[in-house]
Backbone as CSV, one residue per row, in Angstrom:
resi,resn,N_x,N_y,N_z,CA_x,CA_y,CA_z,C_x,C_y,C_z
1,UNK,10.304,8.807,7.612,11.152,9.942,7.931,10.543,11.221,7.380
2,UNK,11.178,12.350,7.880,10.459,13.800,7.379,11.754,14.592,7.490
3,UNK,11.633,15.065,6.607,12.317,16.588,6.709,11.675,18.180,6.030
4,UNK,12.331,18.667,6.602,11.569,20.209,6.808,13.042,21.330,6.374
5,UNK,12.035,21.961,5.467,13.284,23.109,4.961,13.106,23.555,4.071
6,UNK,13.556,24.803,3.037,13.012,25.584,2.086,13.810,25.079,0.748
7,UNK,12.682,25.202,-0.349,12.666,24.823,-1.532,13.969,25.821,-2.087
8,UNK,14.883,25.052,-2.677,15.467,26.168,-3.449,16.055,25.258,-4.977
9,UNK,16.035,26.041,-5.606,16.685,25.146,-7.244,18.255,25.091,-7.301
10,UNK,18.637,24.222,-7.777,20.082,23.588,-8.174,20.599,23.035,-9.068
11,UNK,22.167,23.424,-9.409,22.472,22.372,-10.323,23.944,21.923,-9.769
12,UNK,24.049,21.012,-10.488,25.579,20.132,-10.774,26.476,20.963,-11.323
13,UNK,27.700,21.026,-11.143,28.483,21.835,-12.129,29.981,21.265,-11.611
14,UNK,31.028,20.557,-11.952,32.296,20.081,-12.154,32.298,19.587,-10.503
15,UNK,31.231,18.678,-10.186,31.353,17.906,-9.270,30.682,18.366,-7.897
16,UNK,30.523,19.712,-8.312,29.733,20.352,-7.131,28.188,21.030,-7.522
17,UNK,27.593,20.705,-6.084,26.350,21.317,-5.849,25.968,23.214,-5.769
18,UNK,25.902,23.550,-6.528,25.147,25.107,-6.763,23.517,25.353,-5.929
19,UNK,23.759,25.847,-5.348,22.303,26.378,-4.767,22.277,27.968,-5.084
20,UNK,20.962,27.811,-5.444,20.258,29.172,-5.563,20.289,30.369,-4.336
21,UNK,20.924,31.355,-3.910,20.202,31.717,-2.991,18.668,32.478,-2.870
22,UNK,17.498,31.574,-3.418,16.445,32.395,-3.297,15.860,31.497,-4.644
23,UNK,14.512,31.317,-4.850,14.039,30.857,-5.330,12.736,31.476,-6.671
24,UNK,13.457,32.515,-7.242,13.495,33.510,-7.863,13.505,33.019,-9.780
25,UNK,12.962,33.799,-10.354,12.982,33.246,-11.723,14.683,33.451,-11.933
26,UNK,15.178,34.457,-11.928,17.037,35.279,-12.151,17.530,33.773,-11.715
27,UNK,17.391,32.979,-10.710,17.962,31.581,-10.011,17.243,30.510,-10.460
28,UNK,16.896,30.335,-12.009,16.010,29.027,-12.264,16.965,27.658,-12.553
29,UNK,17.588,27.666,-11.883,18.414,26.293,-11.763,17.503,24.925,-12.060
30,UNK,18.258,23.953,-12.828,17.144,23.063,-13.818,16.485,21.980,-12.659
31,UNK,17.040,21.808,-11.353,16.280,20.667,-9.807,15.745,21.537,-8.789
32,UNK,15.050,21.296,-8.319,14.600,21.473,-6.748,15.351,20.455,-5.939
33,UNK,15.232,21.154,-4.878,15.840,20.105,-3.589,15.663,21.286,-2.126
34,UNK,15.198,20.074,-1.530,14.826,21.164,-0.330,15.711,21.179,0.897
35,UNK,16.526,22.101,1.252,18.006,22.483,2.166,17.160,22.598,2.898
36,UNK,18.438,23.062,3.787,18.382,22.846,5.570,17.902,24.790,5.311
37,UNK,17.076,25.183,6.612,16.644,26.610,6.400,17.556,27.471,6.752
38,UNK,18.684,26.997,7.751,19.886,28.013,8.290,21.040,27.850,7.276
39,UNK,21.129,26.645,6.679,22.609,26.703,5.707,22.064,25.646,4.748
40,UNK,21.504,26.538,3.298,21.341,26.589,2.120,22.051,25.648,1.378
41,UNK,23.385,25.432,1.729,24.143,24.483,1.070,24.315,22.941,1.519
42,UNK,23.073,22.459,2.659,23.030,21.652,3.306,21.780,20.733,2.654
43,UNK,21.444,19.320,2.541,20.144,19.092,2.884,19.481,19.602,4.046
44,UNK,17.903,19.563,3.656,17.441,19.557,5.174,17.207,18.016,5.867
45,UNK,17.619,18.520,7.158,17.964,17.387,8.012,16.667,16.249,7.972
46,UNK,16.915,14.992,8.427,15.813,14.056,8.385,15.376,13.574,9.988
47,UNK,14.634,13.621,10.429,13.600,13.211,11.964,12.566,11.945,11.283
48,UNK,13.457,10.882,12.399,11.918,10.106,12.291,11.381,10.070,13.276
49,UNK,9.800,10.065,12.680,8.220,10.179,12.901,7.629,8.857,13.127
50,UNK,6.722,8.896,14.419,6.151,7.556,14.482,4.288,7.530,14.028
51,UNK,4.110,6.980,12.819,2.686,7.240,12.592,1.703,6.423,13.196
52,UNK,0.639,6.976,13.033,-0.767,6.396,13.592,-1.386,5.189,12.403
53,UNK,-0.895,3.961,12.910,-1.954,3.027,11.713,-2.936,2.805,11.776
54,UNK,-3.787,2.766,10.942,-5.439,2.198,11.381,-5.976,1.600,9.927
55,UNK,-6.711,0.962,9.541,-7.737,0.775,8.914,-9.130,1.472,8.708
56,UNK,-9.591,1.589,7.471,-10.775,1.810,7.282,-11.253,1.696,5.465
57,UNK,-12.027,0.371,5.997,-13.288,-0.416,4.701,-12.190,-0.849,3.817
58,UNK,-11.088,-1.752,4.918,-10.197,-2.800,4.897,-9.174,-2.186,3.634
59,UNK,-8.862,-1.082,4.126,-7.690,-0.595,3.317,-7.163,0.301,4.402
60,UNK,-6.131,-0.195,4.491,-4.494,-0.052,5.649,-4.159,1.291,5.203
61,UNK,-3.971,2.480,5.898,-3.622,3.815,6.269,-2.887,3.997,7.286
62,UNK,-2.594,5.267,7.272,-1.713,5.977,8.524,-1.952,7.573,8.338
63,UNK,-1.711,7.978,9.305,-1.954,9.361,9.600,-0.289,9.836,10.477
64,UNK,0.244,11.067,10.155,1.357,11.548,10.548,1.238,13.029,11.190
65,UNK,1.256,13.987,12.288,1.473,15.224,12.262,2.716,16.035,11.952
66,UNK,2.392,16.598,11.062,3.591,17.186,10.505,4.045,18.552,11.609
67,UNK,3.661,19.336,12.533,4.023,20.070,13.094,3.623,21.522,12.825
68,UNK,4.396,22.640,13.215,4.114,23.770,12.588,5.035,23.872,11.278
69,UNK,4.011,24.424,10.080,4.718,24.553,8.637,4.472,25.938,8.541
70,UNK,5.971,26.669,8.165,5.766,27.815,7.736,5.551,28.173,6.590
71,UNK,5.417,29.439,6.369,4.854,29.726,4.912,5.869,29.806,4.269
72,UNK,6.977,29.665,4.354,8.111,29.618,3.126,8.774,28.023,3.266
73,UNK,8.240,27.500,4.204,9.077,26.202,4.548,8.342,24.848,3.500
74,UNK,9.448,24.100,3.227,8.539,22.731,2.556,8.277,21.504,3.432
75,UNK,8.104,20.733,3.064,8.637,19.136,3.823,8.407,18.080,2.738
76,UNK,9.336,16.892,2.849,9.478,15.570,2.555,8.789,14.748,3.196
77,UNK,7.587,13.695,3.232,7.448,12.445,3.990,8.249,11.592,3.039
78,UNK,9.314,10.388,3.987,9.217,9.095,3.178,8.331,8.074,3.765
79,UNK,8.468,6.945,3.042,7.893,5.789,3.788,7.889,4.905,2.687
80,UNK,7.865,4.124,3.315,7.925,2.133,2.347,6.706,1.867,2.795
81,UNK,6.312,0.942,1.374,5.296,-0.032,1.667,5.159,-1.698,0.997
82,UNK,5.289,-2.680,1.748,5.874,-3.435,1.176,4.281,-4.126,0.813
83,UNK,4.940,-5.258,-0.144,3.540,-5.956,-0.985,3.425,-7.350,-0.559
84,UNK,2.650,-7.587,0.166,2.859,-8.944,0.691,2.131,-9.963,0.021
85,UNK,2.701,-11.403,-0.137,2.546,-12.554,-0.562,2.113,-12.505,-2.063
86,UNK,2.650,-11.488,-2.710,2.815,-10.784,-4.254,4.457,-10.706,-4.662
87,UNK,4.927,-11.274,-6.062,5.508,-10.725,-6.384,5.674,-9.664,-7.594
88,UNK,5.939,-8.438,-7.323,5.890,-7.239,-8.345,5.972,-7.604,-9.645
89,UNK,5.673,-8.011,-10.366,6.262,-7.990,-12.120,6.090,-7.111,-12.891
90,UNK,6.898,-6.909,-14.210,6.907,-5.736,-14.854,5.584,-6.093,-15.414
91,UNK,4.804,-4.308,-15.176,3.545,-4.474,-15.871,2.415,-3.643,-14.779
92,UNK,2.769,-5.115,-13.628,1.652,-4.292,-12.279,1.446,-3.129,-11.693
93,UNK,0.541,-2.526,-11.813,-0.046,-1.340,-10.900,-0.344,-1.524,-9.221
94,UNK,-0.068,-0.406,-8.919,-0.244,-0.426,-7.425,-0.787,0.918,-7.246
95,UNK,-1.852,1.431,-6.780,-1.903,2.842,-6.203,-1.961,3.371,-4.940
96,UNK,-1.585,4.169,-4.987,-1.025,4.818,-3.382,-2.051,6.775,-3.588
97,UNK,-2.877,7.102,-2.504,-3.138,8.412,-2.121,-3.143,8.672,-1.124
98,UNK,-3.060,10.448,-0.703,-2.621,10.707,0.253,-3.568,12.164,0.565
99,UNK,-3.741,12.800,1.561,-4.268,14.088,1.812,-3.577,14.933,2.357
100,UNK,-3.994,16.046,2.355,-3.241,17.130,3.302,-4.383,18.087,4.294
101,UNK,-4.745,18.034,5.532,-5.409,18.804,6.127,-4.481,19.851,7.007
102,UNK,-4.944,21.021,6.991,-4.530,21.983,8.188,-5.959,22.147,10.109
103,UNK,-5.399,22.411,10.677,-5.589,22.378,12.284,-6.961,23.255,11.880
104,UNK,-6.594,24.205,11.285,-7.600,25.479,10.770,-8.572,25.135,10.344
105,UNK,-8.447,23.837,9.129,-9.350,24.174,7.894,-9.198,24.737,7.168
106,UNK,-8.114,25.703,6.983,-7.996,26.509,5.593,-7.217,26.132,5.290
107,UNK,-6.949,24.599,4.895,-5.707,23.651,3.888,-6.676,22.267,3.753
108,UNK,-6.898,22.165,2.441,-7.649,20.564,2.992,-7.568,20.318,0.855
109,UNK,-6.558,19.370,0.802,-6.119,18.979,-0.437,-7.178,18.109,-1.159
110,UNK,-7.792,17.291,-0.479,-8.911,16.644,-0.989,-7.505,15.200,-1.349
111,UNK,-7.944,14.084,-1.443,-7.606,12.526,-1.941,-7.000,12.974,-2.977
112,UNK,-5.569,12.593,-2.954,-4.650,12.463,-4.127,-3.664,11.437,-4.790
113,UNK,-4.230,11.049,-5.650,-4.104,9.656,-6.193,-3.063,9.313,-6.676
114,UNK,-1.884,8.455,-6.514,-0.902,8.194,-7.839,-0.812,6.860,-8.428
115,UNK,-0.794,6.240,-9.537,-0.357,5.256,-9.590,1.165,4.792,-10.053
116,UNK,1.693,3.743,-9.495,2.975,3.113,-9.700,2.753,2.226,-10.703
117,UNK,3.659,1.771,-11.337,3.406,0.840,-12.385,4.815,-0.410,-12.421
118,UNK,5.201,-1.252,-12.522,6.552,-1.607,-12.111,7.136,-1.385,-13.771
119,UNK,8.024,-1.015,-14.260,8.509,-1.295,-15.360,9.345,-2.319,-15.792
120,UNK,10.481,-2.322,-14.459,11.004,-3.648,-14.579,10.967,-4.245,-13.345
121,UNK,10.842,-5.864,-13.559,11.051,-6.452,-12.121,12.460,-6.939,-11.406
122,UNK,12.583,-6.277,-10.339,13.912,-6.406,-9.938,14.146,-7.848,-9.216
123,UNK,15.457,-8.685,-9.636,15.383,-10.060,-8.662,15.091,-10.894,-9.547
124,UNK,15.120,-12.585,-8.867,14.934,-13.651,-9.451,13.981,-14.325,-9.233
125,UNK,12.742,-14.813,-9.667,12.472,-15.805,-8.508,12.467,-16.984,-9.274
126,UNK,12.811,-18.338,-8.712,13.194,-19.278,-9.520,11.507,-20.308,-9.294
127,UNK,10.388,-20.065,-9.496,9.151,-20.645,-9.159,8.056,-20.176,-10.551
128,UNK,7.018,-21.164,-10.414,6.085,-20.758,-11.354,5.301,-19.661,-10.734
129,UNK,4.930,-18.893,-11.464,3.654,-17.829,-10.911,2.536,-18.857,-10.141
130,UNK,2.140,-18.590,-9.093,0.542,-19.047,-8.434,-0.379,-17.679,-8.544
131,UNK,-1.359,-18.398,-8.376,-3.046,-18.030,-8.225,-3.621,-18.017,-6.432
132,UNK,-3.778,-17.117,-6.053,-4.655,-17.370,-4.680,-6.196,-16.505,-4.961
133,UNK,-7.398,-17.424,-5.231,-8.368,-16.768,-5.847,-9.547,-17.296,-4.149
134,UNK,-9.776,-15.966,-3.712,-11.031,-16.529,-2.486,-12.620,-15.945,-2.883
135,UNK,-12.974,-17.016,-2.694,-14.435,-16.370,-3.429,-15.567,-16.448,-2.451
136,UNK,-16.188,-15.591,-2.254,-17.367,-15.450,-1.349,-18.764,-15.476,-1.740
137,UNK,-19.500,-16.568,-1.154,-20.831,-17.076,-1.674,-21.833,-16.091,-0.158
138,UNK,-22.624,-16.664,-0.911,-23.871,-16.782,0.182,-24.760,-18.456,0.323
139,UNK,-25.328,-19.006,1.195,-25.833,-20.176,0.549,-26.500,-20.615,-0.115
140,UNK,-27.176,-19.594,-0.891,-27.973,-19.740,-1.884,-27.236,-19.899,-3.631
141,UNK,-25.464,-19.324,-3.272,-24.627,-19.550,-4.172,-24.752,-17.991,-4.729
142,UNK,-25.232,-16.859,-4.430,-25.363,-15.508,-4.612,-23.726,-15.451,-4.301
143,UNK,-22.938,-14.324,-5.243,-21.550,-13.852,-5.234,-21.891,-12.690,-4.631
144,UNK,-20.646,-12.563,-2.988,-21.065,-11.763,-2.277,-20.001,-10.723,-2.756
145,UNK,-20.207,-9.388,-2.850,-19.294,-8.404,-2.924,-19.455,-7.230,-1.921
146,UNK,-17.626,-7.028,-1.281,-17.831,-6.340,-0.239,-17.318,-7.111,1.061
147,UNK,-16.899,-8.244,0.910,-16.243,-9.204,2.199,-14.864,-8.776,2.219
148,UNK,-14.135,-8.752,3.611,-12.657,-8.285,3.652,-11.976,-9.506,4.504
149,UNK,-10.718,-9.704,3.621,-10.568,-11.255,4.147,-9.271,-10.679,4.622
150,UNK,-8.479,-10.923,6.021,-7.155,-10.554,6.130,-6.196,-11.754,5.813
151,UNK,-4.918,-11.678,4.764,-4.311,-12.689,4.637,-3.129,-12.566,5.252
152,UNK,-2.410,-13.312,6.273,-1.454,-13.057,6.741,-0.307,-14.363,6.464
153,UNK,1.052,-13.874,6.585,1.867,-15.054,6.236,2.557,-15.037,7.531
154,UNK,2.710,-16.474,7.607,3.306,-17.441,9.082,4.475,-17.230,9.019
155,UNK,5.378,-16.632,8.337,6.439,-16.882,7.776,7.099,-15.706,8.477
156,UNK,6.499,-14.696,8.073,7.222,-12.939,8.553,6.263,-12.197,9.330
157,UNK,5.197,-12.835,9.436,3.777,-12.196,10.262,3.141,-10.894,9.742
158,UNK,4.040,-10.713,8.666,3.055,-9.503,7.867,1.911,-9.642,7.010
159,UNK,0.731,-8.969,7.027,-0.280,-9.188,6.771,-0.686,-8.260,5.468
160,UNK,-2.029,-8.732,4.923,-2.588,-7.672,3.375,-4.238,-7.548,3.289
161,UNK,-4.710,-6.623,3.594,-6.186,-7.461,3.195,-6.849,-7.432,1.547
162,UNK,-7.887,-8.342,1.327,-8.209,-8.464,0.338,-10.029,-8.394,0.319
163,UNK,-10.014,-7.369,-0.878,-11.859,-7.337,-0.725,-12.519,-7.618,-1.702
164,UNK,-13.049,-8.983,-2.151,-14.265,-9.183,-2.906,-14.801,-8.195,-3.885
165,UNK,-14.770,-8.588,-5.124,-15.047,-7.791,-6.008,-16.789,-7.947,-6.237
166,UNK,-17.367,-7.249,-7.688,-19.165,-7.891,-7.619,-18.712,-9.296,-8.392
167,UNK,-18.076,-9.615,-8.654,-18.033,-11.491,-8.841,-17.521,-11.842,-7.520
168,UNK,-17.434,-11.305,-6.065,-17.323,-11.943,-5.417,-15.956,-12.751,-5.080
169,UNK,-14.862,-12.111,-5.576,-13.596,-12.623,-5.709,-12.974,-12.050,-5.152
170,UNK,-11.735,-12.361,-4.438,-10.426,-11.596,-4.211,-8.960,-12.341,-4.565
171,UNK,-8.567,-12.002,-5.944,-7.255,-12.466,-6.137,-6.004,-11.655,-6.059
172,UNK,-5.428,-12.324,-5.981,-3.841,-12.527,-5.907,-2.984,-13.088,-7.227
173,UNK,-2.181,-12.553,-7.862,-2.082,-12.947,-9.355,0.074,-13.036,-8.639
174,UNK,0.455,-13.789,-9.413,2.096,-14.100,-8.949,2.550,-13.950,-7.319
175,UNK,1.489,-14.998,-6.866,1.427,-15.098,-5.178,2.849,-15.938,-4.633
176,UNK,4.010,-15.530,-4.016,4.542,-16.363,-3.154,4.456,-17.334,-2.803
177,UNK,4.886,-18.269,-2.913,4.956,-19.721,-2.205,5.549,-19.485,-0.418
178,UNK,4.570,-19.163,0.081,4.641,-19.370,1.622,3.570,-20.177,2.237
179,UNK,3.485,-20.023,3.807,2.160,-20.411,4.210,1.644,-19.440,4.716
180,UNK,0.567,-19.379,4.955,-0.221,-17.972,4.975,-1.790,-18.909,5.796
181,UNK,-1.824,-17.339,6.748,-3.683,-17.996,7.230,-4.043,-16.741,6.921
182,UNK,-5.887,-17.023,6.298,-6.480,-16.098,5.850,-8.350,-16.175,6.829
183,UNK,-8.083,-15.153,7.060,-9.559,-14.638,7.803,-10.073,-13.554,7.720
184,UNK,-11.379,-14.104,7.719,-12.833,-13.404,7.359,-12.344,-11.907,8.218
185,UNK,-12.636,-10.396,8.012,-12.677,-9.824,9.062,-13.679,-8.777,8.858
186,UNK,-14.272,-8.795,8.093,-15.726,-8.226,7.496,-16.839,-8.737,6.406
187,UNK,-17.546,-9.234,7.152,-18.374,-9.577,5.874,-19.231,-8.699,5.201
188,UNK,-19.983,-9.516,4.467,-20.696,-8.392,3.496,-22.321,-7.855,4.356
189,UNK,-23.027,-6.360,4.078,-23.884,-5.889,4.861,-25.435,-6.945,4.355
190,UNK,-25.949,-7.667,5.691,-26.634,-8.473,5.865,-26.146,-10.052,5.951
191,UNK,-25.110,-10.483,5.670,-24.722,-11.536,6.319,-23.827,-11.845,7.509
192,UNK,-23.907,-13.207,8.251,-22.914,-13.583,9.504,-21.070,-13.619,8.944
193,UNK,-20.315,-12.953,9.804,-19.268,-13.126,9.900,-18.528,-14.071,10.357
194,UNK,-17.129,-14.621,9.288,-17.005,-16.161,10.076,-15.729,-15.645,10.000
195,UNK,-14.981,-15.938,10.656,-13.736,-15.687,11.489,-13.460,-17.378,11.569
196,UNK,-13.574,-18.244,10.939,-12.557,-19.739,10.729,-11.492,-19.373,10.450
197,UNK,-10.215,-19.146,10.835,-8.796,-19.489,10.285,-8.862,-20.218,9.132
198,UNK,-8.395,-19.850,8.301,-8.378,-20.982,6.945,-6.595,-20.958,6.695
199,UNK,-6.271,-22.066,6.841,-4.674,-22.436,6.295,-4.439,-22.141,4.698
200,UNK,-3.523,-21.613,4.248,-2.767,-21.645,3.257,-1.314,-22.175,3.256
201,UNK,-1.236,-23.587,3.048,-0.383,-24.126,2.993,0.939,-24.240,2.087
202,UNK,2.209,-24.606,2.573,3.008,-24.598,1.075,2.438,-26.151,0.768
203,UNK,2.116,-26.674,1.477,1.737,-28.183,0.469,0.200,-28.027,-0.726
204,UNK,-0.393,-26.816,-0.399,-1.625,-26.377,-1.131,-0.849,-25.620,-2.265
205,UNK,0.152,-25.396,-2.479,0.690,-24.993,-3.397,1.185,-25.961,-4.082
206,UNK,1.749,-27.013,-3.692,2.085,-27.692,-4.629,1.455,-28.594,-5.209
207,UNK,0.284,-28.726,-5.057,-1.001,-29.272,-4.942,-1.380,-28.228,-6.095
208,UNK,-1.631,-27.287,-6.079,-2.097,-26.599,-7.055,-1.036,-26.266,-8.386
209,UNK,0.113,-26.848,-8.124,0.844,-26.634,-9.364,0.961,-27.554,-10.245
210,UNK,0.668,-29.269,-9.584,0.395,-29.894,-9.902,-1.050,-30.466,-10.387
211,UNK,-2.156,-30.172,-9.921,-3.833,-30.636,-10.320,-4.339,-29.475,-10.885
212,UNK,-4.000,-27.648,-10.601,-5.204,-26.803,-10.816,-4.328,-25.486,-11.737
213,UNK,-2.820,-26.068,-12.161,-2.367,-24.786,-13.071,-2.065,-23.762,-11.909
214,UNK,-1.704,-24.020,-10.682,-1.198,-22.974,-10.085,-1.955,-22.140,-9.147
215,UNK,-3.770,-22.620,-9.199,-4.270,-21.800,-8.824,-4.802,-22.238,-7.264
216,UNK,-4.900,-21.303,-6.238,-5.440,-22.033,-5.055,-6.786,-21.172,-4.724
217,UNK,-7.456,-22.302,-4.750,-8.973,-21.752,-5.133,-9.865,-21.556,-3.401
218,UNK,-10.237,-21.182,-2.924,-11.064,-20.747,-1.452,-12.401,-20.409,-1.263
219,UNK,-13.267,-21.263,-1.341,-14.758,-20.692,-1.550,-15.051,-20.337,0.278
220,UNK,-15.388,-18.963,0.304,-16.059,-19.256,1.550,-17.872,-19.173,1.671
221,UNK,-18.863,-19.700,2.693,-19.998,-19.197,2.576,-20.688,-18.793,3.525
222,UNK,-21.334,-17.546,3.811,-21.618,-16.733,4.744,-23.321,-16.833,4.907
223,UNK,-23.493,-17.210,6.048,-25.138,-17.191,6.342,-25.442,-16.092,6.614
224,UNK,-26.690,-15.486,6.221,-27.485,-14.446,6.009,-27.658,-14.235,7.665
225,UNK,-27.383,-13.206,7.741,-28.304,-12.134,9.523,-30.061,-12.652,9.643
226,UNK,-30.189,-13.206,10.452,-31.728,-13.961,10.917,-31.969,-11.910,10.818
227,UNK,-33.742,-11.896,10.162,-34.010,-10.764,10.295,-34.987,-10.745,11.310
228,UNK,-35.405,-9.346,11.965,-35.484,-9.100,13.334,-37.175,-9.691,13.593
């Protein structure tokens, strides 16, 4: 969703909302909140926006046009992003950035980074933590870094990708007990790409809670590009 409308400061006072008219030091009211531009004492209204998804070097984006912005006007984006076949615990980081370009060129924010952190975890889950650890060889047993594996769950059809670290790993730390298929969808520069479906089973889970401490282990191995 988006909304569009001018910044003005506010406070609370015996149950009601105070707006500033004007955004002035004389009006330093202790919140911001951004009203509707014709009636001040309004939010500004909310429009939803349909964004552009895409990928690129297996990290999931979107792109939105915000419209014409005036020079006194603000805007809100929201948006959710959910964490798939993870559950949040207090502790985990997640980071999220974002840019701002203008049509012109004379607006261009540069990558802006935030990180989330969970403080507390909301919910129950009544299961042991799992492990989903995929590791990418070469056949010589070289740890490939730089492979993008898409993991998707059978369950809700929502998908996550995951990319190989320089040990050649991509984990998953307090993974869901679902079933899930995971595929190759980039390999690393100079080897063949394998696109096998690989199952992630709930019976590989219980399999791993029982023989491996939880962990479900995935070696894949990628043959080298014949050179020319």
């Amino acid at each position: 969703e988006l909304q569009k409308g001018v910044w003005r400061r506010i406070k609370y006072q015996n149950g009601k909302t105070l707006v500033a008219p004007d955004d002035t030091d004389e009006n330093g009211y202790p919140y911001w909140s951004l009203r509707d531009k014709t009636d001040n004492s309004q939010n500004a209204p909310r429009e939803r926006i349909t964004p552009v998804y895409y990928e690129e070097n297996g990290i999931k984006k979107f792109k939105v046009n915000l419209g014409d912005i005036d020079k006194n006007e603000g805007v809100v984006l929201m948006y959710y992003v959910e964490i798939v076949g993870e559950i949040p615990v207090k502790g985990a980081s997640y980071k999220n950035d974002a840019s701002l370009k203008s049509d012109g060129g004379d607006l261009d924010t540069g990558k802006q980074e935030k990180t989330f952190t969970i403080n507390e975890a909301g919910g129950f889950v009544n299961q042991n933590p799992f492990t989903i650890k995929v590791r990418k060889t070469g056949e010589n047993g070289d740890l490939l870094q730089g492979a993008i594996f898409k993991l998707r769950s059978k369950t809700g059809g929502s998908d996550r990708n995951l990319i190989t670290d320089a040990n050649g790993e991509a984990v998953i730390n307090n993974a869901i007990l679902d079933n899930y298929e995971l595929v190759e969808i980039q390999a690393p520069e100079g080897y063949r790409l394998d696109q096998t479906p690989r199952p992630i089973t709930k019976d590989d889970f219980a399999r791993a809670a029982n023989q491996r401490g939880g962990v479900i282990e995935i070696t894949v191995t990628n043959q080298q590009t014949p050179h020319p």
